[in-house]
C-alpha positions as CSV (number, residue, x, y, z in Angstrom):
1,X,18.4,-6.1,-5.8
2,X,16.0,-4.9,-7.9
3,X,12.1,-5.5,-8.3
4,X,10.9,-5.1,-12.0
5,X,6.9,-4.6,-13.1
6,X,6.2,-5.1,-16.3
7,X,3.7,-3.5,-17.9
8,X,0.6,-5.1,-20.6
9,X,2.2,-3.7,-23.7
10,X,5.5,-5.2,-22.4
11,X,4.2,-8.4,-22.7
12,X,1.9,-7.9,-25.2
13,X,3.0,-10.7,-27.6
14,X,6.3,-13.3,-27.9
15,X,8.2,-10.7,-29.3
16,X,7.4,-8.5,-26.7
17,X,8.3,-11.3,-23.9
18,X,12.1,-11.6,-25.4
19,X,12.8,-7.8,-25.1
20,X,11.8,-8.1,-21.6
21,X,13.8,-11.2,-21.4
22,X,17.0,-9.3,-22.6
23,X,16.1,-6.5,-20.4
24,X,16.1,-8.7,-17.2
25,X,19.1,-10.8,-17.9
26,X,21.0,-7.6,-18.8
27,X,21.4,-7.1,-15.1
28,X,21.5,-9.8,-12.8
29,X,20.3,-7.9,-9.7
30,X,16.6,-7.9,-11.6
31,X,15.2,-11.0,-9.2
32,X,11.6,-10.6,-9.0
33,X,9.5,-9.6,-11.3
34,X,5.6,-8.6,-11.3
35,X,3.6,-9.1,-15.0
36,X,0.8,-7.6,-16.5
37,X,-1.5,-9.7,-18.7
38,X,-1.2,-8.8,-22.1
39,X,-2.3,-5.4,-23.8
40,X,-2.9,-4.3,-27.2
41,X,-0.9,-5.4,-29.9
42,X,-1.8,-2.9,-32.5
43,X,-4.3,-0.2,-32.5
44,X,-7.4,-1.9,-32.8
45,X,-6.5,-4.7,-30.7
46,X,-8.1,-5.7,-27.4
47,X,-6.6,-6.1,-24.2
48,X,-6.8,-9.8,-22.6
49,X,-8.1,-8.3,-19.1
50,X,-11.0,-6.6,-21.4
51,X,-12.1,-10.1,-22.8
52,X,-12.2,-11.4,-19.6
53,X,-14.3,-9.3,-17.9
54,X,-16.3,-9.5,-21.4
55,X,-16.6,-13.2,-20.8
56,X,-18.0,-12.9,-17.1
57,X,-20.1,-10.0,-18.6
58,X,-21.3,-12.8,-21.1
59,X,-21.9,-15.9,-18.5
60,X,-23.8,-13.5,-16.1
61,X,-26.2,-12.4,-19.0
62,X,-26.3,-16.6,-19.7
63,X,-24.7,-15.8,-23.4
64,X,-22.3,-17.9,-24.8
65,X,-18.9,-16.9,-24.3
66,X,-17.4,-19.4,-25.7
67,X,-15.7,-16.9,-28.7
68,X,-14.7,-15.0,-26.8
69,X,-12.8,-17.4,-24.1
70,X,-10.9,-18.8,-27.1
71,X,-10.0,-15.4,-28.2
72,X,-8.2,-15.4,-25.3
73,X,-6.7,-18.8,-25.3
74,X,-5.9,-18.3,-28.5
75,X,-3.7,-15.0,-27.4
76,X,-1.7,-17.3,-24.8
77,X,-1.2,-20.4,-27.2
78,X,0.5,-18.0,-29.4
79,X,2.7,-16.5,-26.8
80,X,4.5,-20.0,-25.9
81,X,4.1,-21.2,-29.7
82,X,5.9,-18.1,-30.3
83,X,8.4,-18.5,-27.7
84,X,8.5,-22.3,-27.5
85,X,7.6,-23.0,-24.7
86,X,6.6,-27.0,-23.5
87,X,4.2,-25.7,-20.6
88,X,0.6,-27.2,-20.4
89,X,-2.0,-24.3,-20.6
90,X,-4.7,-26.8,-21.6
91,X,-5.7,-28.0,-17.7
92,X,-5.5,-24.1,-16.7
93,X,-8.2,-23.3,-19.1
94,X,-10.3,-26.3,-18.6
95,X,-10.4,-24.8,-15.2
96,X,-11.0,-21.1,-15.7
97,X,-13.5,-22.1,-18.0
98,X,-15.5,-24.5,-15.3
99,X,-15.1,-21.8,-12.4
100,X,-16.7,-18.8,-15.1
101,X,-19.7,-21.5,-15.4
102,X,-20.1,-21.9,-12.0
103,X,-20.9,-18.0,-11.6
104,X,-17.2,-17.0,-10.6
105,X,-16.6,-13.6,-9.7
106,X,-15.3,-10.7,-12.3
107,X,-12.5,-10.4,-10.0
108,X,-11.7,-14.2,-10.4
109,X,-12.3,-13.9,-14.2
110,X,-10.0,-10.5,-14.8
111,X,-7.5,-12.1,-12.7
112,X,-6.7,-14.7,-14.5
113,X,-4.8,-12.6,-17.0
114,X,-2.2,-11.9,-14.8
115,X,-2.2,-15.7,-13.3
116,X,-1.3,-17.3,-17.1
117,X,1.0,-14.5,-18.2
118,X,3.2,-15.5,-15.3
119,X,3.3,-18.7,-15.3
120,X,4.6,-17.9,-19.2
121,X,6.9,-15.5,-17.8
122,X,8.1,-17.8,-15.4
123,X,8.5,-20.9,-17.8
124,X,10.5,-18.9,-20.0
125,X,12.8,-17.1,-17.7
126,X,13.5,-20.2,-15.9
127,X,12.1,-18.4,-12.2
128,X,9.8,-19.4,-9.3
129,X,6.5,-18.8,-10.2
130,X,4.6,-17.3,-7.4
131,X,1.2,-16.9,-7.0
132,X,-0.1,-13.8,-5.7
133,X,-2.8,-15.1,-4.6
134,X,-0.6,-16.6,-1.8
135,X,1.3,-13.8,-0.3
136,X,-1.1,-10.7,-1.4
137,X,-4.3,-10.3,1.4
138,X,-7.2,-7.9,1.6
139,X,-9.1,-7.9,5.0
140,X,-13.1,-8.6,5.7
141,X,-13.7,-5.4,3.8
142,X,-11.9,-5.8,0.7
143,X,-9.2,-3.4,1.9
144,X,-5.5,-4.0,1.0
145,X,-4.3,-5.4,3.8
146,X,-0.6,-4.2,3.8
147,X,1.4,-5.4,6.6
148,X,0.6,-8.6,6.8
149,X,1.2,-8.9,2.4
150,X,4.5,-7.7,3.6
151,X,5.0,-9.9,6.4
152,X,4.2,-13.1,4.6
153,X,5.6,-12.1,1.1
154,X,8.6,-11.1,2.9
155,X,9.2,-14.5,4.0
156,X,8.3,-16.3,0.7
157,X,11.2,-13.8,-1.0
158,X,13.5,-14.9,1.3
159,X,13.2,-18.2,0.2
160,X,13.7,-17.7,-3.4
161,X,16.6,-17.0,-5.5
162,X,14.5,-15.2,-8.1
163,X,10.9,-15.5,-9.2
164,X,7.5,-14.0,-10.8
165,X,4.6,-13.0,-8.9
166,X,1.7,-12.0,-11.1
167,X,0.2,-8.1,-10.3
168,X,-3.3,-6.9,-10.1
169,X,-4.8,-9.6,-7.6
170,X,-4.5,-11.0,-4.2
171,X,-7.0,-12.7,-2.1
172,X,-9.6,-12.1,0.6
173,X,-9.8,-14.2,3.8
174,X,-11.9,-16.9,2.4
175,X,-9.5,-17.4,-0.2
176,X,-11.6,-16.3,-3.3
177,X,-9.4,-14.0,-5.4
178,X,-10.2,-10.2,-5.3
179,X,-8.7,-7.8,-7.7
180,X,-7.1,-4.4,-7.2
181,X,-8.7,-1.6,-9.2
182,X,-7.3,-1.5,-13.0
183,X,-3.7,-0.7,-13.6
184,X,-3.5,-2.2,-9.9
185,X,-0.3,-4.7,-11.6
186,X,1.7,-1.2,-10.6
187,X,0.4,-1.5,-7.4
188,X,1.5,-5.0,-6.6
189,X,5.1,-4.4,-8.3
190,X,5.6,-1.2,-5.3
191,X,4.6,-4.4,-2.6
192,X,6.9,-6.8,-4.1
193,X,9.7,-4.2,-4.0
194,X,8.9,-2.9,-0.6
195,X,8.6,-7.0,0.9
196,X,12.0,-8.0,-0.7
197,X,13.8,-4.7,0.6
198,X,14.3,-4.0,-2.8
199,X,17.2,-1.0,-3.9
200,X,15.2,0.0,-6.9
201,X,11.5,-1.0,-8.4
202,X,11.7,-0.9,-12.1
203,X,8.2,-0.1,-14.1
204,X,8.4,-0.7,-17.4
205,X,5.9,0.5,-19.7
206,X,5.6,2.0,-23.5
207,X,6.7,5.6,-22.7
208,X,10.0,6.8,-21.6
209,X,8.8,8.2,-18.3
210,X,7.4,11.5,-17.4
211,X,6.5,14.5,-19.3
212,X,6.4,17.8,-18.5
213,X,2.4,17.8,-19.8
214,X,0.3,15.8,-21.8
215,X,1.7,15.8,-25.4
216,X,-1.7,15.5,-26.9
217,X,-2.4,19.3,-25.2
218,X,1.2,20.5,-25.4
219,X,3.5,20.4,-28.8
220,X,6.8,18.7,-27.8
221,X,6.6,18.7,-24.0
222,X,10.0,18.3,-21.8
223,X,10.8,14.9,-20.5
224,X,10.8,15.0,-16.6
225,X,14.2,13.3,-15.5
226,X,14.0,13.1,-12.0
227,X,10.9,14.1,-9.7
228,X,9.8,13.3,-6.2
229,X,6.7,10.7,-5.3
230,X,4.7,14.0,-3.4
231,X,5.0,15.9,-6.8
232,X,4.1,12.8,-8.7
233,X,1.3,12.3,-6.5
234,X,-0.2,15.6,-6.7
235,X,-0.3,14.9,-10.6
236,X,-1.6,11.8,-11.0
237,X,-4.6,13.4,-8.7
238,X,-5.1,15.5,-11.3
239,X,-5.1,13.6,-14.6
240,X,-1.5,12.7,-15.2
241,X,-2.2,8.6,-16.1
242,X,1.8,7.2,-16.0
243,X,1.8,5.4,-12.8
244,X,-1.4,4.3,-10.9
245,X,-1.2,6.9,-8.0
246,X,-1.9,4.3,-4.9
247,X,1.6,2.2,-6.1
248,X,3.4,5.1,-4.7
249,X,2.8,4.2,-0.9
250,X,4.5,0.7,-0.2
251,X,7.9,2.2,-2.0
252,X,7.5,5.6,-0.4
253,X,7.1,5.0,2.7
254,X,10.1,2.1,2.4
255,X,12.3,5.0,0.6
256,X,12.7,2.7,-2.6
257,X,13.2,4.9,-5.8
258,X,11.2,3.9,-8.5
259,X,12.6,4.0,-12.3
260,X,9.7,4.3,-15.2
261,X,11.2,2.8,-18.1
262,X,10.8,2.2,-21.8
263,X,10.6,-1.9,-22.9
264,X,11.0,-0.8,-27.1
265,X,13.8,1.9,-25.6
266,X,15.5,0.3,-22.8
267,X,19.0,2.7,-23.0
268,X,16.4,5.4,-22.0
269,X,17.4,6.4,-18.6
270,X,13.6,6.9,-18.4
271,X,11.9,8.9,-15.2
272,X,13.6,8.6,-11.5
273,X,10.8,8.9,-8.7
274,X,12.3,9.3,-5.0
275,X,11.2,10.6,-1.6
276,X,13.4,13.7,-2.0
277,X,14.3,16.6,-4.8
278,X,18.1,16.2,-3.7
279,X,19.3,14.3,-6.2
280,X,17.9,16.5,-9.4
281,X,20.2,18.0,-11.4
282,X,17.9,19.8,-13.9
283,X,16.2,22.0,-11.2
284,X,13.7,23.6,-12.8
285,X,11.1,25.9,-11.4
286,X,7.9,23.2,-11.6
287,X,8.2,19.6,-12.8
288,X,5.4,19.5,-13.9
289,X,1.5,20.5,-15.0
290,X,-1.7,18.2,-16.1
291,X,-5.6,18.9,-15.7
292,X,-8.2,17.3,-15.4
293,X,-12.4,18.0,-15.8
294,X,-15.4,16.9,-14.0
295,X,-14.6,19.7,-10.8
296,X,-17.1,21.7,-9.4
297,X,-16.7,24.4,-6.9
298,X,-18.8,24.9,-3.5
299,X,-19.8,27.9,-1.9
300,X,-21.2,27.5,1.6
301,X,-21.7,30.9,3.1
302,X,-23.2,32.1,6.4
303,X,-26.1,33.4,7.0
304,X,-26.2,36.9,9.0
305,X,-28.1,35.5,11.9
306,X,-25.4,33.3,12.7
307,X,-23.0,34.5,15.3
308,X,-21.1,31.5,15.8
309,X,-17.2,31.0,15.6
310,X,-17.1,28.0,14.2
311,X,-18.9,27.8,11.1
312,X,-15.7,26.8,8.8
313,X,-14.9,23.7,11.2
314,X,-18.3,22.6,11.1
315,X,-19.0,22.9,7.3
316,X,-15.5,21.2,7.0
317,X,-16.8,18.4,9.9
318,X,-20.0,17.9,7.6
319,X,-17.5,17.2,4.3
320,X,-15.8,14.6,5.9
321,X,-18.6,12.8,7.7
322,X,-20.7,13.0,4.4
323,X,-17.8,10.7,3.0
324,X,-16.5,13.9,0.4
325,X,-13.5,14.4,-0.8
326,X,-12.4,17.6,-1.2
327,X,-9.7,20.5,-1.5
328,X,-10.2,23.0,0.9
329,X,-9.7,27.0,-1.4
330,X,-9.3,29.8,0.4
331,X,-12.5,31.2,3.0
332,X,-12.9,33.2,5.1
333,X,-14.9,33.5,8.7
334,X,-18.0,33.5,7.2
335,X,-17.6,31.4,3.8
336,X,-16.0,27.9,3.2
337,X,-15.1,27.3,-0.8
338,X,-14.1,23.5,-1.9
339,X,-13.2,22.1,-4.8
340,X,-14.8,18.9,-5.2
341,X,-15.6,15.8,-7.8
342,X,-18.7,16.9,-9.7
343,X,-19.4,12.9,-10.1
344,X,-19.3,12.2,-6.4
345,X,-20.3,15.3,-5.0
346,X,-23.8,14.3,-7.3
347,X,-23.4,11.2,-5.3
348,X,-23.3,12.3,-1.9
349,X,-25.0,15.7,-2.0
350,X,-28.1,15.0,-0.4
351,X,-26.2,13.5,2.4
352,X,-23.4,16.5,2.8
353,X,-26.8,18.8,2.7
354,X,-28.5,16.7,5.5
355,X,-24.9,16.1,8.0
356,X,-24.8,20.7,7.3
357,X,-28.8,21.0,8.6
358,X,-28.0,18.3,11.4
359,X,-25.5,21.0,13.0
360,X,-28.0,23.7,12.3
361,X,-26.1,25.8,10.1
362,X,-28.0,28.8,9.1
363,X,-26.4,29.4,5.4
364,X,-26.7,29.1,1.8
365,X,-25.3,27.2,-0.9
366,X,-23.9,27.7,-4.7
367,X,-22.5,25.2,-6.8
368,X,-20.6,25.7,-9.8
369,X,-20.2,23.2,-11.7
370,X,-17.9,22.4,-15.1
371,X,-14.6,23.3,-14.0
372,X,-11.3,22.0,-14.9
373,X,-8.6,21.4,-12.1
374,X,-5.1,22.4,-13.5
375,X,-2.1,21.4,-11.1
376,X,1.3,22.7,-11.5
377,X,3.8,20.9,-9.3
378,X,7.6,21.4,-8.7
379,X,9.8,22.2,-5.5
380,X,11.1,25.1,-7.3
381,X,7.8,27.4,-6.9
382,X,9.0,27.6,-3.9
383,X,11.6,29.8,-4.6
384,X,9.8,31.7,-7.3
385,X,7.1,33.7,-4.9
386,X,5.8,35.3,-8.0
387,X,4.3,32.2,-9.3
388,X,0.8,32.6,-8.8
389,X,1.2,36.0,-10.3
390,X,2.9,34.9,-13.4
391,X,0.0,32.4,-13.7
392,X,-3.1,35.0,-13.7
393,X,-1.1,37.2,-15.9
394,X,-0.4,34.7,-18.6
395,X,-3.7,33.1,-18.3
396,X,-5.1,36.9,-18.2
397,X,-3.7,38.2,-21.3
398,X,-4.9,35.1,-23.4
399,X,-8.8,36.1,-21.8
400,X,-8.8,32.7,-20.1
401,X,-10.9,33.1,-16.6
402,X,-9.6,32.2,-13.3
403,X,-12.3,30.7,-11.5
404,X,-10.0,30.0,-8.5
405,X,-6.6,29.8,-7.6
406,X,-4.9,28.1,-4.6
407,X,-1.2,27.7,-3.6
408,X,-0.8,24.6,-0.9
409,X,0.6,26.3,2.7
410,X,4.1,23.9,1.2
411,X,4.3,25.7,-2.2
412,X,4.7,22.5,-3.6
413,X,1.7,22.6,-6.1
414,X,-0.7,25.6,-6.9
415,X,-4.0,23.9,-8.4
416,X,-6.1,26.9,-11.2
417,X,-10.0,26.2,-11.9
418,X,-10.9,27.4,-15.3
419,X,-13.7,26.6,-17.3
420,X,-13.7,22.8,-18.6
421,X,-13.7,24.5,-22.3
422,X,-10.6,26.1,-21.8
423,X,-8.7,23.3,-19.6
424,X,-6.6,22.4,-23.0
425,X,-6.1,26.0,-23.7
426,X,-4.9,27.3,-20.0
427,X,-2.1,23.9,-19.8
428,X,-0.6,25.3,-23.1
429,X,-0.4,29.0,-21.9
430,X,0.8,28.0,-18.1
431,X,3.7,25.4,-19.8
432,X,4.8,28.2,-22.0
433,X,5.1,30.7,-19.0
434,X,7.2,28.3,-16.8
435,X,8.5,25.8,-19.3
C-alpha cells in the first residue's frame, strides 16, 4: 500500500488534478492520499493559502475582504467547472466566510485551503473524504501530538478502502483547528503513511527529487538517486527547501521509504529517501551540499582566574537552559565555540548572558556574526579521511576564508563557516572538488 502527498503545484488547477488522477489510478496500491491547497499557476500567480491568510490579515484590520475571498472562490469554482464536478462548494463558503467574520483564527482561515481541495480531490477520485481535523491532534500546548494521531488515524484507515485526508492542519483539544507550520501538508502525508503501515509514501511535487546543490548556485548539478533520511536531514537544516525537514520523523522512525516525485514527469524514478545507504547503487563520496546565511559564531573563553574543570559543561548547560540551539565546534578546556542562528541568538542573548553569570563564570565573550553554514553530507566521507583537507585546499586556493570547520564524531556531514558573501562562491568550489 502506498500513501501519496500531493503537493500545491500538483493541484494547482483542473489540469493539474487529472495528471494526478492518472498518476494514482496508474497503480492501484495508491489508497490514501494527502492534498495540498492549490499553488501558483504561472509566475505571478498567488497561492490560495496566501489569500487566506490575506483575508484574515484583512478581517482583523476590519477591511473588507470580500475581493479577496472571491478570489479564492473563484480559484475552486474553476477547479470543478474544469473538471465537472456536481459538488456543492456554495454552503462551505457561506460558512468559511461567517466563521472569518466572527474573528476566526489564521489557523482556521489558512486551513481551509487544504479542507476544499480535498473534498475536490475526493469527489473526483471517487474516495472517502477524511477530515484531518478528525484524526490529526496537537496537545494543550499546540504540540503535535503523535501517538495518539496514530492511534486514532490508524483505526479510521482500517476502515476505509481508500480515501483523502487533507495535509497541513489538525486540531487542538477544544476542537478549534490549528495548523502545522507552512509546507506542514508534507508533514501530515509522513503521519498518514506511518498510521496505515504504509510500504512506501509518495511526495509529489514540481521537481524530480534531489539535487546534488542548488541549481541556482551550481551550473547543472547531479540528481541525487537514492539518499538516507539522516543525510537528508542534515540538509534541509541547512538550506536544502525539498522536503519540510520535520516530515521525516513519523516515516523514519516506522522504516517507510519515501519517493519525491515529479507530477509534469511522472516516469521520473525521482529521489528514494530510506533509513539506510544499503540500497544505493551510485555510491558516491557525499550526496550532497547546500548553505545557508544568518550563522553567527560564539566564543566563550575562560577567564585565567578560573580554575575550574567544568567550564565547557557549564557554558554548554547555560545554551540549553537559555532555550539556544546550537552546534557545538571544536574547544578546548578553556574555550567553548558554537555555531548558532544569528536571528535567535539576538532573541535570547540577554538570557544565555544572564543563565552564564548565574553559574559565575568568570569569562569573556566574542561574537561573530554574518557567516554562512555550508553542509556537505554523504556516508562516503567516511571512507575518504582526507575530506576536510580536500575542502580547505580547494576553498584555499580560490582565497575563500575558512572561518570554521567541523566534521560530526559519525563523518556523516562536515558543516564550513565562510563569510555570508562568499556562501555562493564556496558551494561551487566544494561541488567541483567532490562532485
Amino acid at each position: 500500500m502506498i500513501a501519496a502527498k500531493f503537493g500545491g503545484s500538483s493541484l494547482a488547477d483542473a489540469a493539474q488534478f487529472q495528471k494526478v488522477k492518472n498518476i494514482i489510478f496508474a497503480d492501484s496500491r495508491r489508497t490514501f492520499i494527502v492534498p495540498s491547497a492549490p499553488g501558483r499557476r504561472f509566475d505571478q500567480d498567488e497561492k490560495v493559502t496566501d489569500l487566506l491568510y490575506r483575508c484574515h490579515e484583512e478581517a482583523v484590520a476590519g477591511q473588507s475582504f470580500q475581493k479577496t475571498f472571491e478570489e479564492i472562490r473563484q480559484r475552486y469554482f474553476d477547479i470543478a467547472n474544469g473538471l465537472h464536478l456536481t459538488l456543492e462548494l456554495e454552503p462551505f463558503f457561506e460558512e468559511i466566510y461567517h466563521q472569518i467574520v466572527l474573528g476566526t483564527s489564521a489557523d482556521y482561515c489558512a486551513s481551509r485551503g487544504e479542507f476544499l481541495n480535498g473534498l475536490l480531490l475526493a469527489d473526483y477520485l471517487g474516495y472517502e473524504f477524511l477530515d484531518a481535523a478528525e484524526v490529526v491532534f496537537f496537545d494543550e500546548q499546540g504540540i503535535f501530538d503523535g501517538e495518539k494521531t496514530n492511534n486514532v488515524l490508524g483505526q479510521r484507515l482500517k476502515s476505509l478502502d481508500n480515501a483523502v485526508i487533507p495535509g497541513f492542519y489538525g486540531s487542538n483539544p477544544d476542537g478549534s483547528i490549528r495548523a502545522f507550520s507552512r509546507g506542514g501538508s508534507d508533514i501530515t502525508g509522513a503521519i498518514v503513511a506511518r498510521a496505515a503501515k504504509a510500504e512506501l509514501y509518495e511526495n509529489w511535487t514540481d521537481v524530480s527529487g534531489f539535487l546534488m546543490a542548488d541549481p541556482r548556485i551550481v551550473s547543472n548539478p547531479r540528481p541525487i538517486s537514492h539518499i538516507t533520511y539522516h543525510e537528508m536531514h542534515e540538509l534541509c537544516c541547512a538550506g536544502a527547501t525539498v522536503l519540510h525537514e520535520d516530515c521525516v520523523f513519523p516515516v523514519s522512525r516506522a522504516g517507510i521509504p519515501t519517493n519525491i516525485r515529479n507530477t509534469n514527469l511522472p516516469q521520473h524514478p525521482g529521489t528514494m529517501i530510506t533509513c539506510t545507504a544499503v540500497q544505493r547503487a551510485d555510491f558516491a563520496i557525499f550526496a550532497g551540499i547546500s548553505g545557508k546565511k544568518g550563522f553567527s559564531i560564539l566564543l566563550v573563553e575562560k577567564e585565567q582566574t578560573d580554575r575550574t574543570w567544568t567550564f565547557v559543561q557549564e557554558v554548554l548547560r547555560a545554551g540549553k537552559k537559555s532555550g539556544l540551539t546550537f552546534q557545538y565546534l571544536p574547544s578546548g578546556l578553556n574555550c567553548v565555540c558554537l555555531l548558532v542562528e544569528t536571528k535567535q541568538f539576538r532573541r535570547l542573548e540577554s538570557v544565555f548572558i544572564e543563565e552564564i553569570k548565574r553559574l559565575k563564570l568568570s569569562h569573556s565573550l566574542t561574537i561573530q556574526p554574518k557567516i554562512a553554514g555550508i553542509v556537505l553530507v554523504g556516508y562516503g566521507i567516511v571512507h575518504n579521511r582526507m575530506a576536510v583537507n580536500r575542502i580547505y585546499e580547494a576553498l584555499h586556493r580560490q582565497d575563500i576564508e575558512v572561518v570554521m570547520i567541523n566534521q560530526g564524531g559519525g563523518e556523516l556531514s562536515t558543516w564550513v563557516g565562510v563569510a555570508e558573501n562568499e556562501m555562493e562562491s564556496a558551494i561551487r568550489v566544494i561541488y567541483e572538488e567532490f562532485a
